[in-house]
C-alpha positions as CSV (number, residue, x, y, z in Angstrom):
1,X,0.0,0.0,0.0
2,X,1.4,3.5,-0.9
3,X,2.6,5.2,1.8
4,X,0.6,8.3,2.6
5,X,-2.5,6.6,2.2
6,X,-5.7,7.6,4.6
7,X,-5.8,4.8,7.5
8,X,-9.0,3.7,6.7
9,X,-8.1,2.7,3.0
10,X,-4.6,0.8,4.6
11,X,-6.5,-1.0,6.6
12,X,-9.7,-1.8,3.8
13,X,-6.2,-2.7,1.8
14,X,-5.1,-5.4,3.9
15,X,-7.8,-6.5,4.2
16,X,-8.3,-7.5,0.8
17,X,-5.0,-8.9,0.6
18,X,-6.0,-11.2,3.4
19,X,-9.1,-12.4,1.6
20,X,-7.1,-13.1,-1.7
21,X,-4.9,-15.1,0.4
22,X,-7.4,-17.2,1.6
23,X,-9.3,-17.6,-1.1
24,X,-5.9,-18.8,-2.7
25,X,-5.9,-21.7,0.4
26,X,-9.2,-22.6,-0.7
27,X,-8.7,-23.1,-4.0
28,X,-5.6,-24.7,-3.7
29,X,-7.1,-27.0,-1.5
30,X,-9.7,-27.7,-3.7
31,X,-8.0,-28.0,-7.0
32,X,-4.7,-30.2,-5.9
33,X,-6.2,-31.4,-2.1
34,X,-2.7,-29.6,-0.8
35,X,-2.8,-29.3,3.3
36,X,-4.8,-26.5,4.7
37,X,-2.3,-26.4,7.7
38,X,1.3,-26.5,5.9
39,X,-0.2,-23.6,3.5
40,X,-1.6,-21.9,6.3
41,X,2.5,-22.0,8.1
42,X,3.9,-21.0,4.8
43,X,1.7,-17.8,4.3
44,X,2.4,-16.9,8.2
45,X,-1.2,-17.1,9.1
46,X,-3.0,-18.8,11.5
47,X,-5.0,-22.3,10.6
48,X,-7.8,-20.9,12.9
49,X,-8.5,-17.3,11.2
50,X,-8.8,-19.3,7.8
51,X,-11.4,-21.5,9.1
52,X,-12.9,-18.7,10.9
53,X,-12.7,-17.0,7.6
54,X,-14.3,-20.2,5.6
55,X,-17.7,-19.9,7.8
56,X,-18.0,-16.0,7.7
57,X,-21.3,-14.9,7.3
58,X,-21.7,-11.3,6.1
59,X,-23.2,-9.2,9.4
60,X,-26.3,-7.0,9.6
61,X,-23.4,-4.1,9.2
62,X,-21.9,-5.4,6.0
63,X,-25.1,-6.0,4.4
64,X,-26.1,-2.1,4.9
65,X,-22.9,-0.7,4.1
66,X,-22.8,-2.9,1.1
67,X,-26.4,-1.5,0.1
68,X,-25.2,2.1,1.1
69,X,-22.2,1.6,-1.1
70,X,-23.8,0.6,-4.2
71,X,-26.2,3.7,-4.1
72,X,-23.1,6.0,-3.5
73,X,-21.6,4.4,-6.5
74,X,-25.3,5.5,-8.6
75,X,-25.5,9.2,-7.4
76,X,-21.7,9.8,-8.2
77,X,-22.1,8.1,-11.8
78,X,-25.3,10.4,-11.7
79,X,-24.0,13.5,-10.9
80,X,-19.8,12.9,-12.0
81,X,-19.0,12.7,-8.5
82,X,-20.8,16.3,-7.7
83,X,-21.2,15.3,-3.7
84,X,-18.7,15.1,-1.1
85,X,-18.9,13.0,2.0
86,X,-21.5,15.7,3.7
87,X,-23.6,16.1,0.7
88,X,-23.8,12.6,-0.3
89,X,-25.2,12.0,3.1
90,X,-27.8,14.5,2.9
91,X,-28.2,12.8,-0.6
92,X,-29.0,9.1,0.8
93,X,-31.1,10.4,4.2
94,X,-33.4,12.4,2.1
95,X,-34.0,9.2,0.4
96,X,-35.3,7.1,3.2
97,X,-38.5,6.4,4.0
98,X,-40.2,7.1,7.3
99,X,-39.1,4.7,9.7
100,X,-35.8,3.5,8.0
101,X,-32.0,4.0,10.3
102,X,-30.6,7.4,9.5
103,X,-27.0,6.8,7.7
104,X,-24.4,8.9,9.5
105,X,-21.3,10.8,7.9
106,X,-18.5,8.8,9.5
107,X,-20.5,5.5,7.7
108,X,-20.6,7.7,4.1
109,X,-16.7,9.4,4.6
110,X,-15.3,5.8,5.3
111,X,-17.1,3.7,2.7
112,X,-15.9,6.5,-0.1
113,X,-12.5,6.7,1.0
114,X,-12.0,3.0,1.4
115,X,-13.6,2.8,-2.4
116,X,-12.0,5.7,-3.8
117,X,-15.0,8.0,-4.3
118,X,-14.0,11.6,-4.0
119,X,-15.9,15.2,-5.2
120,X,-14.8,16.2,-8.4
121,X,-14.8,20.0,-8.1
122,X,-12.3,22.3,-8.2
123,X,-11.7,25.4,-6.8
124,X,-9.6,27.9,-8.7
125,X,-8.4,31.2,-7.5
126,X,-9.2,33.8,-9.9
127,X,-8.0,37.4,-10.0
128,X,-10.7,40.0,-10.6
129,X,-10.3,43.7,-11.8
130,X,-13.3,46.0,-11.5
131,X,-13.4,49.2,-12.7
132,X,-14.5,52.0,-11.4
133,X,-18.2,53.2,-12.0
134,X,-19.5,56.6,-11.4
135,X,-23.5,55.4,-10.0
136,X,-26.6,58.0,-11.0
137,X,-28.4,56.5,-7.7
138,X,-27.1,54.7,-5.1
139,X,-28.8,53.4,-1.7
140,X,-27.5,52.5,2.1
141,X,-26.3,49.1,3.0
142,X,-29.7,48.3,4.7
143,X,-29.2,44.3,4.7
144,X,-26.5,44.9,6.9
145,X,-24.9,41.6,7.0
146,X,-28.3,39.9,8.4
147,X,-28.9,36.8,6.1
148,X,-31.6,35.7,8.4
149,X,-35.1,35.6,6.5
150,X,-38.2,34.2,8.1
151,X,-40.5,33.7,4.7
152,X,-40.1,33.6,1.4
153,X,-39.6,37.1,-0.7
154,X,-38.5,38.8,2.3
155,X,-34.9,39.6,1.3
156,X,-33.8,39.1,-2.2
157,X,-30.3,39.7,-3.5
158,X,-29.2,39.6,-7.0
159,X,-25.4,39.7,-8.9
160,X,-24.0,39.0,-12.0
161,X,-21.2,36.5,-12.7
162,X,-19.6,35.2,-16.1
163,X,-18.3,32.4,-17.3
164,X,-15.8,31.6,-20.1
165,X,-16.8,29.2,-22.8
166,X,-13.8,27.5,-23.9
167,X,-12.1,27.1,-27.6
168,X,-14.6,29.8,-28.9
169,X,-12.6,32.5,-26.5
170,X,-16.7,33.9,-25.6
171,X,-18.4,34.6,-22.4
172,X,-21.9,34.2,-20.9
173,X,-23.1,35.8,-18.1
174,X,-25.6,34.6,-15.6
175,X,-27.7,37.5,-13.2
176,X,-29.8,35.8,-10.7
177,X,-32.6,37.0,-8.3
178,X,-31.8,34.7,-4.8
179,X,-33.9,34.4,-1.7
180,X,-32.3,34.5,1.3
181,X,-35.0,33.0,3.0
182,X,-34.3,29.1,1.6
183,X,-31.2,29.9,-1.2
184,X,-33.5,30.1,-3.7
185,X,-33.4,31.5,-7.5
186,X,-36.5,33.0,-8.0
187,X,-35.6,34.3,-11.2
188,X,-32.1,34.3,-13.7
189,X,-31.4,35.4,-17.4
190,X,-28.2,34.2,-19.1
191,X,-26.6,36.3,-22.1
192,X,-23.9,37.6,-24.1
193,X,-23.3,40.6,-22.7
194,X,-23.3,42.4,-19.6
195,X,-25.9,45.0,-19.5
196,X,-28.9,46.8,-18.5
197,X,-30.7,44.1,-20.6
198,X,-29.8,41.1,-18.6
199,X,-30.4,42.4,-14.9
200,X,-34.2,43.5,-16.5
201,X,-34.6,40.2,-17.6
202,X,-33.6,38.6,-14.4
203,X,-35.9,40.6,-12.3
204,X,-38.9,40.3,-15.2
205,X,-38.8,36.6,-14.6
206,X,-38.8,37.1,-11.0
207,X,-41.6,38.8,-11.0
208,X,-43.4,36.3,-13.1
209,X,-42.6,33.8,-10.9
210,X,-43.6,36.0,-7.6
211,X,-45.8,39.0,-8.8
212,X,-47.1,40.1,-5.3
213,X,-43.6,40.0,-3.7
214,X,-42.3,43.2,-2.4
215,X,-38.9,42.2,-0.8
216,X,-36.3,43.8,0.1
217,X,-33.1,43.8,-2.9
218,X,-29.5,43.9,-2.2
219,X,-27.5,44.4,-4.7
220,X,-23.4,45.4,-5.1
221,X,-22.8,49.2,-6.9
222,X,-22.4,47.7,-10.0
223,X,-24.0,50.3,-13.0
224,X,-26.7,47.8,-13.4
225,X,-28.1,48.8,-10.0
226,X,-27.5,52.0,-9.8
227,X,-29.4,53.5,-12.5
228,X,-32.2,55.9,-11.9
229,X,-34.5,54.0,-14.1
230,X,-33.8,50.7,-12.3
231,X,-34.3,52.2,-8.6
232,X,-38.0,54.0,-9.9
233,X,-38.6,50.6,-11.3
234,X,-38.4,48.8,-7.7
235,X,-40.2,51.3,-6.0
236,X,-43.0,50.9,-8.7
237,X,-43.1,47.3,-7.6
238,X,-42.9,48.6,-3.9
239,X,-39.6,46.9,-3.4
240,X,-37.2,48.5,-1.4
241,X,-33.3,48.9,-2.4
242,X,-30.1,48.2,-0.2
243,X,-26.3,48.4,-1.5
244,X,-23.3,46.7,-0.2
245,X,-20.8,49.2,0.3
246,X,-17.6,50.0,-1.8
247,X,-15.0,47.0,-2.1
248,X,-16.8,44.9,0.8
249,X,-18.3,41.7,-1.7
250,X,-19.0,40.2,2.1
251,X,-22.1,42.2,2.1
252,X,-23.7,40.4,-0.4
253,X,-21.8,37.0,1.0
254,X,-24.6,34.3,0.3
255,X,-25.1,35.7,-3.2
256,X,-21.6,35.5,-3.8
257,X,-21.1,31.7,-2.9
258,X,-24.2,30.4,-4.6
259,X,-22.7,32.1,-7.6
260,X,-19.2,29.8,-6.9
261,X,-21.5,26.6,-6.3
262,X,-23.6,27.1,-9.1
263,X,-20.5,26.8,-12.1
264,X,-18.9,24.2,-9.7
265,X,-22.2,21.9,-10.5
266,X,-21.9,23.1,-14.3
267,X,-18.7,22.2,-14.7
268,X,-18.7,18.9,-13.0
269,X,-22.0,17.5,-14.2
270,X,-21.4,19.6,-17.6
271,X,-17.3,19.9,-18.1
272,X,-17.1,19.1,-22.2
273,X,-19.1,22.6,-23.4
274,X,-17.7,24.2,-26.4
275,X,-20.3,26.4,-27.2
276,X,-22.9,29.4,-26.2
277,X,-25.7,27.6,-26.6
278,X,-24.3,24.4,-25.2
279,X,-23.1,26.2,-22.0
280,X,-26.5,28.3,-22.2
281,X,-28.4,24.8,-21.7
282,X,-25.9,23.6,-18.9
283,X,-26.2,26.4,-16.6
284,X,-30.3,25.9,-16.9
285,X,-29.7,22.4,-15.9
286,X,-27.5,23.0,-13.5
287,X,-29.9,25.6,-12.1
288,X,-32.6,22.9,-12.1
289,X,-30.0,19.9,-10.5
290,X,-29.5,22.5,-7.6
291,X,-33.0,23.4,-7.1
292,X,-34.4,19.3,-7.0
293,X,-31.6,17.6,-6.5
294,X,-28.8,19.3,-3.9
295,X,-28.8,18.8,-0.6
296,X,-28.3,21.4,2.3
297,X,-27.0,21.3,6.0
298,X,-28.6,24.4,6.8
299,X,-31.8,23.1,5.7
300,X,-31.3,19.5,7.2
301,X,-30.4,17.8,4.5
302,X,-33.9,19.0,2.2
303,X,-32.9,20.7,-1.2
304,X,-34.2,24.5,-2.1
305,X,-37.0,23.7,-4.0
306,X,-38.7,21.5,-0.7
307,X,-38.0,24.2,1.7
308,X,-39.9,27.0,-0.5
309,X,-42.8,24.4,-1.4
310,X,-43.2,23.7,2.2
311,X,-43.1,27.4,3.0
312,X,-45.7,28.0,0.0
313,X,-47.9,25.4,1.6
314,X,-48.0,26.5,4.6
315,X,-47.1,29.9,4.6
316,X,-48.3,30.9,8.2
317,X,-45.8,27.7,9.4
318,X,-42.7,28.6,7.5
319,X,-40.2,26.7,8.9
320,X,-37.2,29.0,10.2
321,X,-33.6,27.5,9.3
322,X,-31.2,30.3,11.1
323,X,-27.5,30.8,9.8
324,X,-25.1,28.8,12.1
325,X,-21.9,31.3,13.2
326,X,-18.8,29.7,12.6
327,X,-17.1,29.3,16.0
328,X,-14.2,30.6,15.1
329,X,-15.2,34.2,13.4
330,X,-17.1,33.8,16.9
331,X,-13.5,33.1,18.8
332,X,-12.1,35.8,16.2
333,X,-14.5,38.9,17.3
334,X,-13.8,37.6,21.1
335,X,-10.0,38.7,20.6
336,X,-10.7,41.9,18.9
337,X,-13.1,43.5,21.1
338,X,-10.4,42.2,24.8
339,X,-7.8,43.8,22.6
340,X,-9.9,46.8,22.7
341,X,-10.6,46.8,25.8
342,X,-6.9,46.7,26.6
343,X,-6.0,49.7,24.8
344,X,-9.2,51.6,26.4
């Protein structure tokens, strides 16, 4: 076994080097009647643990992680290994029926490692350069940071991100209206060009989708959100307008990193695309693979598309899924404000 290796996978290694050697006993035995104990003493193991071996029954445990394996091996063929350990778990428990034995991480981590299953995205660091924009209208950060919603088309937030197409040397660009509420796109457009055009588009289809909605939208400064026609617009639709401020993408965090998920799913489940209209139709199917098919912690293990049905059918019971803090921006703020305090 290469050295390196996780332990789990060493130890699923020798194991299988074990069985090969006594399934070479057994058929040695059976094909030239050689003796069972003078193979055993030549291959260093003990007489006993191959006749232990020889009456094995496969236990209650090895029965389910063999069933859990083989439908781990379907949903990565499914999705080109889109899922990680987490996700993959959230994948399979969504699946169970009432009643049935939840299937815990550590099970789902050890069975992929030991068979080689890993997630097949990428991340890539990418350098940026904006360029300054000089904005006819432009509104206070009223979000604030709070990502919290407690109903659908509370809090919307929209961006635009591109993508470039390879061989043709072309780019598409994707603007998308997202709920905070349960990580929703309520509405997208996908085009050749960044304008005025696209974010209209986006929002149109939005609004199609929730014409009495009158949420809140945060938005970056970018000159497709700071036009005077686009702000009348909102407030003719009695929506009101918030602006993360200059150079701070955090402000509009959860916007940002669906954006990054979203072309992780295209590229994996869509990676051969040499065309506009080829990557056009990925990104809608990707859209749609996130919305019915992706799992999410925060939502306990339920996809986007079942927390806003469940919200829409009972929309005086929406279920509230509050944003975990990370312990350790928690730790992190902790030491900031005692060093304050000590320079006070």
């Amino acid at each position: 076994m290469p050295a390196g290796q996780p332990k789990q996978r060493q130890i699923a290694f020798k194991q299988k080097q074990k069985q090969a050697l006594y399934n070479l006993i057994k058929e040695c035995y059976q094909e030239y009647s050689w003796s069972i104990e003078w193979m055993c003493r030549q291959a260093r193991i003990a007489r006993s643990a191959y006749c232990k071996w020889l009456d094995h029954k496969p236990s209650q445990r090895e029965l389910r992680d063999q069933k859990i394996l083989e439908r781990i091996k379907e949903i990565a063929k499914s999705n080109n290994s889109l899922f990680g350990s987490p996700k993959m778990t959230m994948a399979l428990n969504n699946e169970l029926a009432a009643g049935e034995t939840k299937i815990y991480r550590r099970t789902v981590a050890r069975l992929m490692c030991v068979n080689g299953i890993y997630t097949s995205k990428a991340r890539f660091n990418k350098i940026y350069r904006y360029k300054a924009s000089r904005p006819e209208e432009t509104a206070e950060n009223i979000l604030h940071r709070n990502f919290n919603a407690s109903s659908p088309n509370e809090k919307w937030c929209t961006d635009i991100t591109e993508e470039k197409i390879p061989e043709i040397f072309q780019r598409i660009f994707l603007c998308t209206i997202f709920d905070l509420y349960d990580r929703f796109p309520v509405g997208y457009a996908l085009s050749k060009h960044n304008d005025t055009a696209l974010v209209n588009a986006a929002l149109s289809n939005a609004w199609k989708k929730e014409p009495d909605s009158h949420a809140m939208l945060h938005s970056d400064r970018g000159f497709q959100f700071t036009r005077a026609p686009f702000k009348h617009e909102l407030e003719e639709h009695g929506m009101s307008q918030s602006m993360s401020r200059v150079g701070r993408c955090i402000d509009n965090g959860p916007m940002e990193g669906w954006q990054g998920l979203i072309k992780e799913i295209r590229a994996v489940l869509y990676p051969n695309v040499n065309s506009y209209e080829k990557m056009k139709t990925a990104f809608k199917a990707s859209i749609a693979y996130y919305i019915h098919h992706d799992p999410q912690e925060r939502f306990n293990g339920k996809t986007a598309g079942q927390v806003r049905k469940e919200a829409k059918d009972n929309p005086d019971q929406a279920a509230a899924y509050p944003i975990k803090q990370d312990k350790r921006y928690i730790a992190f703020w902790k030491k900031i404000k005692a060093k304050k305090k000590q320079l006070v």
